[in-house]
VEXKOL-686708 format. One line per 2 residues: their letters; for each residue x, y, z negated of C-alpha. Coordinates in nm, 3 decimals. Last residue first. Layout:
% VEXKOL-686708
a> X Y Z  ... $
//
This chain:
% VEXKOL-686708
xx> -2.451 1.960 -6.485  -2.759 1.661 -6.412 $
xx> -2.925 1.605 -6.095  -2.925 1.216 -6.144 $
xx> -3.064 1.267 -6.490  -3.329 1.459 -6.306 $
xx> -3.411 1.140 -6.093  -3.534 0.928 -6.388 $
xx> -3.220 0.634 -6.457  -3.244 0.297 -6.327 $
xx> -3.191 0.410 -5.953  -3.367 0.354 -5.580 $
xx> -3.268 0.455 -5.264  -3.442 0.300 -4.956 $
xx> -3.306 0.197 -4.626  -3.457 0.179 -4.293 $
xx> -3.369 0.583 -4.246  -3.267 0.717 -4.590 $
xx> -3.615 0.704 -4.765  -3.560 0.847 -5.131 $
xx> -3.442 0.815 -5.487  -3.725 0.599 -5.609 $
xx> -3.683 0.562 -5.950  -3.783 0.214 -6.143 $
xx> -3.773 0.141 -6.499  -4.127 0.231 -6.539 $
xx> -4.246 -0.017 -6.265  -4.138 -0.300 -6.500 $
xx> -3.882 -0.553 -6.260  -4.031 -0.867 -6.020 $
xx> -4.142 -0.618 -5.713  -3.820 -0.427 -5.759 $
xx> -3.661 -0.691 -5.662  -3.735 -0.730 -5.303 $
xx> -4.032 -0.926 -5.094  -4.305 -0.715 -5.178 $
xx> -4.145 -0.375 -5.223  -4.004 -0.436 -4.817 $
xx> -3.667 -0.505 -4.784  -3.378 -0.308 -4.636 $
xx> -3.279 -0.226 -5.034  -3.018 0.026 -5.161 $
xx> -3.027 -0.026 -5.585  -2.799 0.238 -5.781 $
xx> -2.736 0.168 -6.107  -2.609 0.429 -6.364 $
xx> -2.469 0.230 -6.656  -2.646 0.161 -6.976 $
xx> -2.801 -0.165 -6.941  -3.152 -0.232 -6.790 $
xx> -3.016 -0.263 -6.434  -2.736 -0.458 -6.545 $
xx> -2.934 -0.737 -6.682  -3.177 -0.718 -6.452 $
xx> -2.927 -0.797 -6.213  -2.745 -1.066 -6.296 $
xx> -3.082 -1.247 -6.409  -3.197 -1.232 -6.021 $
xx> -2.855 -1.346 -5.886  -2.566 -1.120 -5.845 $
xx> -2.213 -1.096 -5.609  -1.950 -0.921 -5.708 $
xx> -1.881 -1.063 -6.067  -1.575 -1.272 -5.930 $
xx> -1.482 -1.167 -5.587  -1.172 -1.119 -5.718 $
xx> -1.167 -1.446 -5.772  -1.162 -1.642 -5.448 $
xx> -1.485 -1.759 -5.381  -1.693 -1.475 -5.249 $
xx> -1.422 -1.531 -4.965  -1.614 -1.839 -4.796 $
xx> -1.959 -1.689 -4.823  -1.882 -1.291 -4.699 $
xx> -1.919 -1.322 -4.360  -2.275 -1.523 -4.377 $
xx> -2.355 -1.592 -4.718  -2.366 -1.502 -5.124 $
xx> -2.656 -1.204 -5.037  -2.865 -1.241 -5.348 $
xx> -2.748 -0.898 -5.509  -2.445 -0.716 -5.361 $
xx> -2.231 -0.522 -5.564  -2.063 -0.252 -5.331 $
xx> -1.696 -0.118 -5.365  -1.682 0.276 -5.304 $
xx> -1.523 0.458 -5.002  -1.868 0.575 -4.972 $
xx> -1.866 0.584 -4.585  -1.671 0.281 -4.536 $
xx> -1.812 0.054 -4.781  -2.155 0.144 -4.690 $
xx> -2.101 0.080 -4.344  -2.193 -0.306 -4.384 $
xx> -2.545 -0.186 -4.435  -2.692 -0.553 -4.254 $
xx> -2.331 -0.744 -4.298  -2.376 -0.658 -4.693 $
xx> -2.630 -0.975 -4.749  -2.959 -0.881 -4.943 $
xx> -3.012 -0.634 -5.209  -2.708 -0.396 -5.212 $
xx> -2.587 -0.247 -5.577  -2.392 0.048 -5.657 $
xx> -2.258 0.088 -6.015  -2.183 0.400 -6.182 $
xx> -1.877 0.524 -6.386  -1.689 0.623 -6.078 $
xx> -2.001 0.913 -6.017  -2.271 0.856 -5.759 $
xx> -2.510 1.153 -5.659  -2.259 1.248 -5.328 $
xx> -2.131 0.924 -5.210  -2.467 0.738 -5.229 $
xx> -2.660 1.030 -5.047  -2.383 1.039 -4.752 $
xx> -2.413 0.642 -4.776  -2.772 0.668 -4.786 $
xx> -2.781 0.896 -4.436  -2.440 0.623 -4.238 $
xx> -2.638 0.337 -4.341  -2.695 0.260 -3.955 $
xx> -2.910 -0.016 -3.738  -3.269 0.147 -3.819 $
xx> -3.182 0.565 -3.772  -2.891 0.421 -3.475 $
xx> -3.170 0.259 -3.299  -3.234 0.605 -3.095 $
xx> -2.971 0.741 -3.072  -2.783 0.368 -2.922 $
xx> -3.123 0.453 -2.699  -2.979 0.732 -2.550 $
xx> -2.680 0.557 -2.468  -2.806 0.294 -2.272 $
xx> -2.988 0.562 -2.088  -2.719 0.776 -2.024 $
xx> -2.532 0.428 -1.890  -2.799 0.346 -1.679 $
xx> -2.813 0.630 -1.502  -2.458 0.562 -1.474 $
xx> -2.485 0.206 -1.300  -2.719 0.354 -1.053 $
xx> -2.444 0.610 -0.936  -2.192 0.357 -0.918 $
xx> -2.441 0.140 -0.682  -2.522 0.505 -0.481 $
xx> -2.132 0.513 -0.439  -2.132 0.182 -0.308 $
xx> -2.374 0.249 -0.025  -2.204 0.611 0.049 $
xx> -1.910 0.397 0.046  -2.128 0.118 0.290 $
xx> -2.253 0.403 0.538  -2.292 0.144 0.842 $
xx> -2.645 0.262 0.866  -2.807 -0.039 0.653 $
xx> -2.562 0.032 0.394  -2.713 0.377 0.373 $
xx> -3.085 0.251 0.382  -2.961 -0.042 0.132 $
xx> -2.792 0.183 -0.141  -3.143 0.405 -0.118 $
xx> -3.336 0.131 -0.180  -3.139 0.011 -0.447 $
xx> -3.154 0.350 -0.641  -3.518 0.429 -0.581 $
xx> -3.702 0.114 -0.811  -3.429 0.011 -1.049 $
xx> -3.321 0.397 -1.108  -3.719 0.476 -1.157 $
xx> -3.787 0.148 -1.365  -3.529 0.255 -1.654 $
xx> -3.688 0.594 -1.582  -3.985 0.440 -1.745 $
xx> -3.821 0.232 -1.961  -3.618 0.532 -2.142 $
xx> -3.967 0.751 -2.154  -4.128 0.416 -2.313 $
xx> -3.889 0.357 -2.606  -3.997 0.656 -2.797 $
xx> -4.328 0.524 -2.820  -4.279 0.181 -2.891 $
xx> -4.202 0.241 -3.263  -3.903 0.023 -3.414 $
xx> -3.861 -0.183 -3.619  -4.012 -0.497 -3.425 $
xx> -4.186 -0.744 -3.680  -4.030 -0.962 -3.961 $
xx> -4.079 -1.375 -3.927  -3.745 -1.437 -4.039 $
xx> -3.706 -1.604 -3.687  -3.772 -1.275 -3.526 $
xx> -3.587 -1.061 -3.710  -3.260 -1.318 -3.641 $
xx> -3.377 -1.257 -3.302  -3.333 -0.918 -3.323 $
xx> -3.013 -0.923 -3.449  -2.897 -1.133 -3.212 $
xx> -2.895 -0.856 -2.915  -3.026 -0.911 -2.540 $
xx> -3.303 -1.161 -2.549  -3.388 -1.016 -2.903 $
xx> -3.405 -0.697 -2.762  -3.652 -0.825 -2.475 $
xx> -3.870 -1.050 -2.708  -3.922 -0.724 -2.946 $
xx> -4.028 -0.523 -2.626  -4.339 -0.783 -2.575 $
xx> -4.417 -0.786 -2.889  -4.466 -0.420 -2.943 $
xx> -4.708 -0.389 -2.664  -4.607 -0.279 -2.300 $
xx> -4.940 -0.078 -2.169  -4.746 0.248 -2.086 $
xx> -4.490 0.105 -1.906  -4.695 -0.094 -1.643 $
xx> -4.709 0.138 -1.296  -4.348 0.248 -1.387 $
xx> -4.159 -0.061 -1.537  -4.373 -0.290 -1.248 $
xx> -4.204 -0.086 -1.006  -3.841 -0.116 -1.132 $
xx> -3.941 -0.469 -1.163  -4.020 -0.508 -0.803 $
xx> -3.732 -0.285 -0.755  -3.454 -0.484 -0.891 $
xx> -3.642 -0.814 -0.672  -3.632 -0.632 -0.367 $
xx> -3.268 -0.491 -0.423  -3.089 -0.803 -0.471 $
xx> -3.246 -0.958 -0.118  -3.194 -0.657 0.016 $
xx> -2.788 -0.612 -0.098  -2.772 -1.006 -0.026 $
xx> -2.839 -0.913 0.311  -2.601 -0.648 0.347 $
xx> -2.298 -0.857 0.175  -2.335 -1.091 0.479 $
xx> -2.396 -0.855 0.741  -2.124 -0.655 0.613 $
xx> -1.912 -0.978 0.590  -1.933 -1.055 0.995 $
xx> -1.917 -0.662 1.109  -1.519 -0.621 0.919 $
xx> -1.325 -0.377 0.744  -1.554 -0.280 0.499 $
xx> -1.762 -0.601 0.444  -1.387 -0.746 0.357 $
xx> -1.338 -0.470 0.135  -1.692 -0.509 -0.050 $
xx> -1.650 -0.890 -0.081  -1.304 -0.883 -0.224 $
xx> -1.440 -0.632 -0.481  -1.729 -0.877 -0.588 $
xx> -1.493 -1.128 -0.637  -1.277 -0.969 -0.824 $
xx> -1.556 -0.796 -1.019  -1.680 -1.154 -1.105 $
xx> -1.325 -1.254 -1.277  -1.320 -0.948 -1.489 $
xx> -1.681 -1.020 -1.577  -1.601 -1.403 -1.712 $
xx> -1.438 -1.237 -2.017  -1.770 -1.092 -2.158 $
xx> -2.001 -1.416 -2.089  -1.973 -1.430 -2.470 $
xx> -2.159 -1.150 -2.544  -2.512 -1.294 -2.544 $
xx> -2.391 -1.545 -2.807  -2.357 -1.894 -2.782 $
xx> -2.346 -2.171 -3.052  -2.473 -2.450 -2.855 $
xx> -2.179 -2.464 -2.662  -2.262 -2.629 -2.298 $
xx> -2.356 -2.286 -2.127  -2.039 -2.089 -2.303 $
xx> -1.785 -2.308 -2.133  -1.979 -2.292 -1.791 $
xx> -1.974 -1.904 -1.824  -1.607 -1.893 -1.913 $
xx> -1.499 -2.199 -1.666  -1.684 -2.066 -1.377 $
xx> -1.547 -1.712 -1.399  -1.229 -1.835 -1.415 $
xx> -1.236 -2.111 -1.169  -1.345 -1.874 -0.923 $
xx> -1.063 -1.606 -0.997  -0.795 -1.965 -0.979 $
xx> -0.930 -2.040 -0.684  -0.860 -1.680 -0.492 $
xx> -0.519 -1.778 -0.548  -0.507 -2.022 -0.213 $
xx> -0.614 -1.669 -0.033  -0.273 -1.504 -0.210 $
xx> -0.034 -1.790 -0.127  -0.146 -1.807 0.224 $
xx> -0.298 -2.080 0.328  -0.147 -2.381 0.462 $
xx> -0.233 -2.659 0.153  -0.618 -2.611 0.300 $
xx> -0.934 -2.587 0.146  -1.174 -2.331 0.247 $
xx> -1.182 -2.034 -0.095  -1.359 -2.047 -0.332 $
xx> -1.337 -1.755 -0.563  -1.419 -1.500 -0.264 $
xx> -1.717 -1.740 -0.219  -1.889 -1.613 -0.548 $
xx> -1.967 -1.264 -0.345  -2.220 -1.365 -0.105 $
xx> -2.484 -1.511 -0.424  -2.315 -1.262 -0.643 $
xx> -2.411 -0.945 -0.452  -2.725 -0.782 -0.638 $
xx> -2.464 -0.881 -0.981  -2.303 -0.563 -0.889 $
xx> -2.577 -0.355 -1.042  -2.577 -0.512 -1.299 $
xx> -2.265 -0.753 -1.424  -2.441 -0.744 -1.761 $
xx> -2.776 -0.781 -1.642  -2.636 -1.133 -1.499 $
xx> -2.454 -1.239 -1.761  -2.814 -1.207 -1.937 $
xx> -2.991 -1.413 -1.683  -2.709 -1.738 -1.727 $
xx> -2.747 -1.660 -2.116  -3.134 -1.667 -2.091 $
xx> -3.088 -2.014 -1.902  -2.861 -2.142 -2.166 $
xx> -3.028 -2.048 -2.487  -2.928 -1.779 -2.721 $
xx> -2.766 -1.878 -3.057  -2.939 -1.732 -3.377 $
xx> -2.653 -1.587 -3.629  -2.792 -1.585 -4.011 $
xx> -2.464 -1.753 -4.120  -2.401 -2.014 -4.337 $
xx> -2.080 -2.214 -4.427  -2.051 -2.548 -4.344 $
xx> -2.060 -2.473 -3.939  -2.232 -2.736 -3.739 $
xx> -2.313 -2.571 -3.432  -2.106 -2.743 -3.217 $
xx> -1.867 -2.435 -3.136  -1.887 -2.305 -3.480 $
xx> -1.751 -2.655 -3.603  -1.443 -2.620 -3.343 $
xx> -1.398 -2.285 -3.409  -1.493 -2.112 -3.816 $
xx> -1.469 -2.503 -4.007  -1.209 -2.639 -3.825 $
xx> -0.965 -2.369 -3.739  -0.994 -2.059 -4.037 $
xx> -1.178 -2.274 -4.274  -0.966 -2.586 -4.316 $
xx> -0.621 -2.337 -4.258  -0.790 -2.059 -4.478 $
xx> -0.821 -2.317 -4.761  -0.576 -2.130 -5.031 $
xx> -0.549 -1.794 -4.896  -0.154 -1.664 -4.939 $
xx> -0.011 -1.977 -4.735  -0.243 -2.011 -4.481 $
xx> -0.276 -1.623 -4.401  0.117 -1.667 -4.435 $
xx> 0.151 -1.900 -4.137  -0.129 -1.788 -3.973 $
xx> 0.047 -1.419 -3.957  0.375 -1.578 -3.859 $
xx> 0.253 -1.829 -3.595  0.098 -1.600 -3.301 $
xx> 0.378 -1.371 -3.172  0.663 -1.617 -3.208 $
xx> 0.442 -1.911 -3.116  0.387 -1.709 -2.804 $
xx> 0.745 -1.603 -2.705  0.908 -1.913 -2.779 $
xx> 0.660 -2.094 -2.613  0.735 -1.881 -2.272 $
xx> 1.086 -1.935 -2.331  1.112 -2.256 -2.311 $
xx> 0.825 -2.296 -2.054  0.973 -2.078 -1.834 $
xx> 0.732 -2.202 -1.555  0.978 -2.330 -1.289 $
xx> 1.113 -2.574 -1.530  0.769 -2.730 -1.616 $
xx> 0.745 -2.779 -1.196  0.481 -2.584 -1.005 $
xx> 0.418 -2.808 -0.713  0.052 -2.659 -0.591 $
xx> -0.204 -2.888 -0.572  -0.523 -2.616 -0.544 $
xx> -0.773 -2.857 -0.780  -0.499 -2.950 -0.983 $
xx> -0.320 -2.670 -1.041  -0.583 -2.402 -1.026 $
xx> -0.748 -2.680 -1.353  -0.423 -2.646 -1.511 $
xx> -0.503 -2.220 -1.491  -0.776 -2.214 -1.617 $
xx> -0.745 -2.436 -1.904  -0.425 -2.287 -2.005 $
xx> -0.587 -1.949 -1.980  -0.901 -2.013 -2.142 $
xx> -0.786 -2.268 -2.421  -0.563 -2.039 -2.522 $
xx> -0.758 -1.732 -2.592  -1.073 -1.954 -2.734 $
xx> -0.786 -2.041 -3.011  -0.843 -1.751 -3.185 $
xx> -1.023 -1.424 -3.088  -0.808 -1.134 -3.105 $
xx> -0.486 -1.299 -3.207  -0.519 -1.605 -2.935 $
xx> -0.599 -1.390 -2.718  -0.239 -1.150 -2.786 $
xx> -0.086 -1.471 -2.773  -0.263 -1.558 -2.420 $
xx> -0.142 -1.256 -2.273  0.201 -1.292 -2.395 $
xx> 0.209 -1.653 -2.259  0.107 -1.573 -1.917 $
xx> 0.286 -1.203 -1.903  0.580 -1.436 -1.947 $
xx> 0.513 -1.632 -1.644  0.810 -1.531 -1.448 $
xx> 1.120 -1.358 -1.745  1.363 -1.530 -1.679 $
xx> 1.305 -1.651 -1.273  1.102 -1.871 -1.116 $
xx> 1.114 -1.715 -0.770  0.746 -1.723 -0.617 $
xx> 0.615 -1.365 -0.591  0.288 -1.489 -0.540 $
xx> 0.289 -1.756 -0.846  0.441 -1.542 -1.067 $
xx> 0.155 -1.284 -1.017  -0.101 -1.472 -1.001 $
xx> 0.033 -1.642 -1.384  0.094 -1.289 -1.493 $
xx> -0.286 -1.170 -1.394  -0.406 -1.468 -1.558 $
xx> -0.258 -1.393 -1.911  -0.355 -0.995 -1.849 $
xx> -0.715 -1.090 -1.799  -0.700 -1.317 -2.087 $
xx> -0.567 -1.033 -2.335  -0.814 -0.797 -2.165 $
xx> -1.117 -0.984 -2.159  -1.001 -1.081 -2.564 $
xx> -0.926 -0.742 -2.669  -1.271 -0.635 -2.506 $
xx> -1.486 -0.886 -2.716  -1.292 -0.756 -3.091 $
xx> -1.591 -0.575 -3.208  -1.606 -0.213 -3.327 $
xx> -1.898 -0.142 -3.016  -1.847 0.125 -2.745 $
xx> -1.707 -0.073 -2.516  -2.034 -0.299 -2.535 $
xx> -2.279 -0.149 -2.328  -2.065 0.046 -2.090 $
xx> -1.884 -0.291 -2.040  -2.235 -0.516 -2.011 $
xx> -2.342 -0.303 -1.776  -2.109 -0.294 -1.514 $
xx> -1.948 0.058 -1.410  -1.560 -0.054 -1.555 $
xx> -1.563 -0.373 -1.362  -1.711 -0.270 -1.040 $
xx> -1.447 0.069 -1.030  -1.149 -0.152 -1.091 $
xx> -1.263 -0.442 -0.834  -1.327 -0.136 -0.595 $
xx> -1.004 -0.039 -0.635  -0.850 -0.356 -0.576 $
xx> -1.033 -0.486 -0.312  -0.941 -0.137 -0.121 $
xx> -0.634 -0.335 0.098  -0.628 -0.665 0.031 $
xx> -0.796 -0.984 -0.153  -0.542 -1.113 -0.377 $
xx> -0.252 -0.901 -0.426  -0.446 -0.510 -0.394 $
xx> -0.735 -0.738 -0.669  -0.454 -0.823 -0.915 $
xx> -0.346 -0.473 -0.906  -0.670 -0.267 -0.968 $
xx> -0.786 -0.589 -1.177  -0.502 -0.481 -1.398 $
xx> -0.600 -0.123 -1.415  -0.969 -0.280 -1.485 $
xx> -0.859 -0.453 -1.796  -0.628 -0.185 -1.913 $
xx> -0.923 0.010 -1.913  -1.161 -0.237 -2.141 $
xx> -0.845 -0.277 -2.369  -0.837 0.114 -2.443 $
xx> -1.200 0.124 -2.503  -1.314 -0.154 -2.724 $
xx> -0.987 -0.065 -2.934  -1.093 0.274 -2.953 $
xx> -1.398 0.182 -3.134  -1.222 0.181 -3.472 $
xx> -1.094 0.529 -3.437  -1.373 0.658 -3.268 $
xx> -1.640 0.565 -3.555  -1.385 0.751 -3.863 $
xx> -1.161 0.719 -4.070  -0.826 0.959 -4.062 $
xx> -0.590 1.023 -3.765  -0.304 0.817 -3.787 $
xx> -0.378 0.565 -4.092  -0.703 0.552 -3.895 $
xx> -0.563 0.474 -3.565  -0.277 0.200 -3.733 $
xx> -0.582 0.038 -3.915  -0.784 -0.001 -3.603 $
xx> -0.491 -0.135 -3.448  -0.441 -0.403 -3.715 $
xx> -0.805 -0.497 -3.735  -0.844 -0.538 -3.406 $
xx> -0.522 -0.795 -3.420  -0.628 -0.982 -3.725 $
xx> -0.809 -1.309 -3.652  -1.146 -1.332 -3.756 $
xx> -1.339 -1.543 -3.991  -1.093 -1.432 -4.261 $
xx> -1.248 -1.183 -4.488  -1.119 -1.180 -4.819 $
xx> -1.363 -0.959 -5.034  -1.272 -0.620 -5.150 $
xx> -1.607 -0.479 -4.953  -1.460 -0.668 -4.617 $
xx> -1.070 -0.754 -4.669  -0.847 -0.858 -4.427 $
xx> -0.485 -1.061 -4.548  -0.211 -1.022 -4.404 $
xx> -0.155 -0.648 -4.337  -0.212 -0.605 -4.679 $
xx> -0.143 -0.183 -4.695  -0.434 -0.108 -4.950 $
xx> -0.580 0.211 -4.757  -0.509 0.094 -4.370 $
xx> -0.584 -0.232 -4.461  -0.920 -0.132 -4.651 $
xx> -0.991 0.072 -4.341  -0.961 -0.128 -4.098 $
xx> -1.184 -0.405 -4.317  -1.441 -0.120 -4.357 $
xx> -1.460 -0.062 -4.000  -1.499 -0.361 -3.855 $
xx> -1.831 -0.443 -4.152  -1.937 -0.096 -4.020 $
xx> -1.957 -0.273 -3.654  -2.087 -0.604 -3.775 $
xx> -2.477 -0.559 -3.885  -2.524 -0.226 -3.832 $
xx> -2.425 0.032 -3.614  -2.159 0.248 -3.729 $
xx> -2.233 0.605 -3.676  -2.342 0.756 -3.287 $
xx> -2.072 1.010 -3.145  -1.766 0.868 -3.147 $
xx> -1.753 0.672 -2.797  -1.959 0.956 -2.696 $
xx> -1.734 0.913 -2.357  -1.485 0.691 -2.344 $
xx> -1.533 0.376 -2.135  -1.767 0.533 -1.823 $
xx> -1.572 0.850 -1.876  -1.267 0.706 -1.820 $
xx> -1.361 0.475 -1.551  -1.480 0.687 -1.296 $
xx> -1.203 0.975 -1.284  -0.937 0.680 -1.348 $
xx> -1.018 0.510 -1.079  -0.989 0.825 -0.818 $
xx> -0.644 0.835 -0.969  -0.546 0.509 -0.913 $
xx> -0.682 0.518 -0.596  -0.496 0.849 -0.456 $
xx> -0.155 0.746 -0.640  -0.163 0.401 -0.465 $
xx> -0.284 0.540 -0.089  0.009 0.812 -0.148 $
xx> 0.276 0.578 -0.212  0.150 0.313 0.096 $
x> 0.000 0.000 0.000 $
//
């Protein structure tokens, strides 16, 4: 590619991806359950200086390996607590991913693949969506992205020298610190099965083996090692009981997670790769390529992008355990694909055709619903939008199985759904008419332009749910009447206000909520007098320090419904969460 071709793409990918990744990444508090759980931990580190071991609320928190929580830590020791901080390393990781895809795609499918691979990453749905959550998804795409991308890239240039294939094994260290062993088996799975299927001759020497494991169990041993040695059963929990028992299902330790079934995970991948999933069904044959042992290196590659995205989402179909987030790392993969199919439809009649049909195919079924979203909006009942958000989020089917209803009003929701069906109905059409008249940028551009309607709406509605999801109001209340003397208490488990801890800076008693993230560290013993049962608590309530009681439950079903109305003081309504204290409310306001 010539000098001023590179410069002129890499910049042009940068004006679209930046503020598709960055912006508002700070603007909306934690959302609740996980993200202020993220937070806290970062901040604990940051605060307490164990780099070893994380801590949620003062309680060992090892379900997760520690790289997010690292570079959170380092932001916030930099630049102070706060949303941005944390969700940085969403952001950062989601645009290395689609520089790398900038590259990979120049190598595999030619000239433009690569950019548009960038730009089809970065505007998909499920990266806007989730780039701005605390979560460690995005190290993992980008960890296995950059594992892949040094195997390609070894491959293609072919000379087995020192340092070939060490992208390979860095990127699959760094995986294996963001998500556990998931980030090995992907790229070593991946990349045997390119092997055999594709019967290239890559000999153990060729691959820097030596080196290669020298370099990952260097990066990956030392914090297991002394995780293992300064947490007495992290080794049992941390690999049997958190990843192969998570995978069937049969974890020992309860959690409230509700797996999504394998036909609404296939749909959901696809309304994450929207709007570039309209061009899947033309697309997937850039990662299978004709057979043939006399292709070019690069074409014979385009395997191992098929057999990516196939072994992620196939993966994730069998597991029983499956969340709607896990077909994450497969999107790198798609873009590729995708992108090959754009540039080849741009520089030749035969693909156009191709990729044009499957644009009207695509775009008569987005705007039947887009049309259906208009003419129908106003008549969508409660239910109906609770079974969407709990397609699309596991919190709201964990409301669902607990038998709760939808938190939310309808009303506010309909405005966003309505021009939700507006971009699905005019914006497809529109990319068709233009690709229709050999305009296929303008075509493209109209697809980018689709995807950020999207995005303001996506983001509107974070506003929206943040009232419900956040603690961010009784935290501010919490950390202004408390003193150190009193005692703050959360009724159910902490993962659903998990931001309390941050924004109070204070640790949280937590009354009948011994489960989920919290079960296997409640029983080391610091933890020892955190957690209460029933008699716990009334004893402290009716003793002489200030209690605080924040409750997500309704009167009937909380505490309060068993303990003498007179001893009770409703503080106030903070959002989804009430305030309540032991002591009258002028006491609170005292000198």
């Amino acid at each position: 590619m010539p000098e001023n071709q590179w410069g002129r793409d890499l910049w042009l990918l940068l004006a679209v991806s930046v503020p598709f990744i960055f912006l508002g990444v700070g603007s909306v508090s934690f959302l609740d359950p996980d993200e202020g759980m993220y937070g806290a931990i970062a901040r604990e580190m940051a605060e307490n200086g164990d780099w070893i071991t994380p801590r949620f609320n003062g309680v060992r928190y090892l379900e997760k390996p520690p790289l997010h929580f690292w570079l959170s830590a380092l932001t916030i020791a930099a630049f102070g607590p706060s949303e941005w901080a944390v969700r940085l390393w969403s952001g950062i990781p989601a645009l290395g991913t689609a520089l790398l895809l900038w590259r990979m795609g120049d190598w595999l499918y030619g000239r433009h693949a690569g950019l548009l691979a960038g730009l089809i990453f970065a505007t998909s749905v499920g990266v806007f969506r989730y780039v701005r959550v605390a979560a460690t998804d995005f190290l993992l795409v980008f960890s296995l992205t950059l594992s892949l991308f040094g195997f390609a890239r070894s491959l293609l240039l072919g000379r087995g020298g020192r340092t070939d294939y060490l992208l390979f094994y860095l990127g699959a260290a760094l995986a294996v610190l963001s998500k556990g062993l998931i980030g090995l088996v992907f790229p070593v799975v991946v990349a045997g099965l390119f092997l055999w299927f594709s019967r290239v001759d890559l000999k153990l020497g060729q691959v820097n083996l030596k080196r290669g494991l020298l370099l990952f169990f260097s990066l990956t041993l030392p914090w297991h090692l002394l995780a293992g040695w300064k947490n007495s059963g992290f080794l049992w929990f941390y690999f049997a009981d958190n990843q192969f028992l998570r995978f069937l299902n049969t974890r020992a330790f309860i959690e409230d997670d509700v797996p999504i079934q394998t036909f609404s995970f296939l749909l959901v991948t696809l309304i994450w790769f929207f709007p570039w999933s309209l061009f899947l069904p033309v697309a997937l044959r850039q990662g299978f390529p004709r057979s043939g042992l006399n292709l070019p290196a690069n074409e014979r590659l385009r395997l191992l992008v098929g057999l990516w995205a196939l072994g992620v989402i196939g993966f994730f179909s069998f597991t029983s355990s499956k969340l709607e987030h896990y077909s994450l790392p497969a999107l790198p993969a798609l873009s590729l694909m995708a992108g090959g199919c754009w540039a080849q439809a741009l520089a030749q009649p035969g693909p156009a055709r191709a990729l044009g049909w499957s644009l009207a195919v695509g775009a008569g079924i987005s705007s039947l619903v887009g049309l259906g979203l208009v003419l129908f909006i106003d008549s969508l009942t409660p239910g109906a939008v609770f079974s969407v958000f709990a397609h699309l989020n596991v919190y709201y089917r964990i409301l669902q199985e607990q038998g709760l209803e939808f938190p939310f009003s309808v009303r506010p929701l309909i405005p966003l759904l309505k021009w939700l069906g507006f971009i699905l109905l005019a914006g497809p059409l529109t990319a068709i008419f233009l690709f229709r008249f050999r305009r296929l940028w303008h075509s493209f551009y109209v697809l980018v332009g689709i995807a950020a309607g999207i995005a303001i709406l996506v983001f509107r509605l974070d506003f929206l749910v943040e009232s419900h999801h956040s603690s961010k109001s009784a935290a501010r209340i919490l950390a202004a009447q408390s003193k150190p003397g009193d005692v703050i208490v959360h009724e159910g488990s902490l993962e659903y206000s998990a931001g309390l801890p941050f924004y109070t800076q204070r640790r949280i008693q937590v009354l009948n909520g011994k489960r989920g993230d919290l079960d296997f560290g409640s029983h080391y013993p610091e933890a020892r007098g955190l957690f209460l049962d029933d008699v716990e608590f009334r004893r402290l309530w009716k003793g002489p320090q200030r209690v605080f009681l924040v409750t997500r439950s309704l009167v009937r079903k909380s505490i309060l419904e068993r303990l003498p109305k007179e001893e009770i003081f409703l503080i106030g309504q903070y959002d989804s969460r009430r305030l309540y204290a032991n002591k009258p409310v002028s006491t609170l306001d005292g000198p």
